[in-house]
N, C-alpha and C positions, 0 to 999 in steps of 0.2 A: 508508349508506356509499357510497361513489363508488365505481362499476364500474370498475374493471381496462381502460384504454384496448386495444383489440387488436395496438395496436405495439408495448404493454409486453410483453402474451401472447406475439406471436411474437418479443420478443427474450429471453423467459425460455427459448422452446423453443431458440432457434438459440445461447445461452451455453449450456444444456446439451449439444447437439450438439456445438459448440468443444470443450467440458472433455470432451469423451467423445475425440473426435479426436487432442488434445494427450496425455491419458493415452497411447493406442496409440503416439504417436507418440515420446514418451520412453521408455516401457517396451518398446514390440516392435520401431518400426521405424526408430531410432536405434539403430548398433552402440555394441557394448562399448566403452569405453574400455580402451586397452592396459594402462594404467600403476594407476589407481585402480578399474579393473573397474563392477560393476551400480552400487557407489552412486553413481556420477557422475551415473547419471539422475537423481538429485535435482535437478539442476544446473537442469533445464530449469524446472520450477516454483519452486524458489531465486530466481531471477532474476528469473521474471514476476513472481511475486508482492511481489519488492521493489520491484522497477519504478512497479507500481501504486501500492502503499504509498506511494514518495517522489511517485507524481504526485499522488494525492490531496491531502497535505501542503500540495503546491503551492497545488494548487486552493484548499485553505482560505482560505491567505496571498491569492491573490488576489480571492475572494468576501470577504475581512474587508476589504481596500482600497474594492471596490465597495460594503459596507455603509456604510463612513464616508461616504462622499459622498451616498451615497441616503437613509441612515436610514430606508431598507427593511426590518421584519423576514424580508422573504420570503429575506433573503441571508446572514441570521442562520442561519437553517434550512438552507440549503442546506453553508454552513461547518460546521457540524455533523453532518452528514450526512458529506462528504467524510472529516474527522476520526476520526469513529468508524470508517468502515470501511478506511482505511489503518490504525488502528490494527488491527485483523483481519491486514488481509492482511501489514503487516510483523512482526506476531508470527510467521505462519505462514513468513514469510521467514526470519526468528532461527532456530529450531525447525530447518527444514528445515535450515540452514548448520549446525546442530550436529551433526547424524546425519550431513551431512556432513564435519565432520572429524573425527568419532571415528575411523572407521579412516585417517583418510588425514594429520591430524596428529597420532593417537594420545593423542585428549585430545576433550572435548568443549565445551570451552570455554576462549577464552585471552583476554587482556587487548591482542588485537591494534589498531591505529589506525581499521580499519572497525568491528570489534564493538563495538570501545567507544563509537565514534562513533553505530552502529548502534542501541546500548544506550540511550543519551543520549537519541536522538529518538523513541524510544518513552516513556519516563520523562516528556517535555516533552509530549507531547498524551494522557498519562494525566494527569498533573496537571493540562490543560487541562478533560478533562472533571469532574475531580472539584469544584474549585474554580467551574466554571459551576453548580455546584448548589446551593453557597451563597447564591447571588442571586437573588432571588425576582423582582425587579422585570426585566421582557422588555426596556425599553431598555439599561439599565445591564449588565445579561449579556452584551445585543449588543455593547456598545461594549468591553466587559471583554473577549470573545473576541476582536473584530475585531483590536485589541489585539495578543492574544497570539499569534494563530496567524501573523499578518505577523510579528513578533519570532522565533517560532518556524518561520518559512520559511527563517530565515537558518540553521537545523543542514543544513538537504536536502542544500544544495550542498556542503559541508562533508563529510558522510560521503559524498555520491559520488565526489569525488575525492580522500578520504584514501589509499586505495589508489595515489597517484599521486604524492602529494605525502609520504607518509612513509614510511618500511621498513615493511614488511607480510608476513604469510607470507600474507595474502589474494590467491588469482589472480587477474589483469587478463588478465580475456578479451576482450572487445570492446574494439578499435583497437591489439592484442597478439597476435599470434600466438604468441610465445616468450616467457608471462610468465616471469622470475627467482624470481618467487616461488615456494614450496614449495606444487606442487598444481596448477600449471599446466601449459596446455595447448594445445594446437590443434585446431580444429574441422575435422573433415572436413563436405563437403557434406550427407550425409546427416543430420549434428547441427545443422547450421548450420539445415536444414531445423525437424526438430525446434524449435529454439531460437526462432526466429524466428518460427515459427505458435504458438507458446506465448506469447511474448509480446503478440501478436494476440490469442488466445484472450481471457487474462486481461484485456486492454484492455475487450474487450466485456460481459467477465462482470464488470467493478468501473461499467461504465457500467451496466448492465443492475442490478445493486444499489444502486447510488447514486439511480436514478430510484425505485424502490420505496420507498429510504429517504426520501427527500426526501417521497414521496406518505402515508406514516405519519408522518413528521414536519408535515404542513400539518394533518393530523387532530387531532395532539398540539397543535399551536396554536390550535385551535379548542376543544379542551375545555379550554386554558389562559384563552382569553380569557373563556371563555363565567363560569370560577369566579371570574376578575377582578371581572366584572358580579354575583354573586352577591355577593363581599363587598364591594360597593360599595354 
């Protein structure tokens, strides 16, 4: 098995450091919110975590664009990698936005324009991965994915700016100071703090698993091709 680069090592220690930092930083040294009190700190991993979630997404759609042109599998593995672990962290985003608005719209889930939007692009690269497992054959999955997840790039933009484009009780906080929406808010400095090395945080700790995944994924390619040549 291939040794653990030491750039991998010190970026697994310094995303643990981050997540340790962003914790303190939305739980102690972020004030209250006036209006919807402690659960707001949800707010701050809510967000990261989605963040990361729609960038991964991204990344797929544009690692599936570079597969078609290279007919590289190495970009086949890399779009699956991305994939999987946005699906991770926008679940943990859903999740989070429910507990937050249980108390704050009295309900734990509603049929609003971003969650359902939100709902939607999870459903689209769960199905992505189940349906790649049908496929036995490494080209035809590639080209199946590359496929899907550029088709599937087109919901990201879509749910980020539902919130924008339709009536929502979802808050518009960034480029909003006084969302209309039910649940909105303004940041003071000290959240704005919070908010923004969280989102940092998270950046590094989805690069920092994405390279790990990627590194078990070139493994898994290797005992794929190796059974190819066995039944050959």
């Amino acid at each position: 098995m291939q040794t653990k680069p030491s750039a991998l090592k010190a970026l697994d220690i310094f995303s643990l450091i981050l997540l340790a930092v962003a914790t303190y930083l939305a739980l102690v040294f972020a004030p209250t919110e006036r209006v919807m009190g402690d659960v707001q700190r949800v707010f701050y991993f809510h967000v990261a975590t989605a963040w990361v979630g729609l960038l991964g997404f991204v990344a797929a759609g544009i690692t599936g664009i570079i597969y078609l042109r290279t007919q590289d599998l190495k970009w086949d593995l890399v779009e699956q990698a991305a994939v999987e672990l946005s699906l991770v962290f926008f679940f943990i985003a859903i999740v989070l936005g429910s507990i937050w608005a249980r108390p704050i719209w009295n309900t734990w889930w509603t049929w609003d324009p971003r969650l359902t939007s939100a709902s939607i692009v999870e459903l689209i690269y769960l199905a992505y991965l189940m349906l790649r497992q049908g496929i036995e054959d490494p080209d035809r999955r590639a080209r199946f994915g590359a496929v899907y997840t550029l088709v599937g790039a087109i919901s990201v933009p879509i749910t980020f700016v539902s919130i924008r484009l339709f009536r929502t009780i979802h808050p518009v906080v960034i480029g909003s100071e006084s969302a209309s929406a039910q649940g909105g808010f303004s940041m003071t400095p000290d959240m704005k703090t919070a908010f923004f090395f969280a989102l940092f945080a998270f950046t590094v700790i989805f690069i920092d698993l994405f390279w790990n995944r990627i590194r078990l994924g070139q493994l898994q390619q290797k005992v794929e091709q190796l059974k190819l040549k066995v039944m050959e």
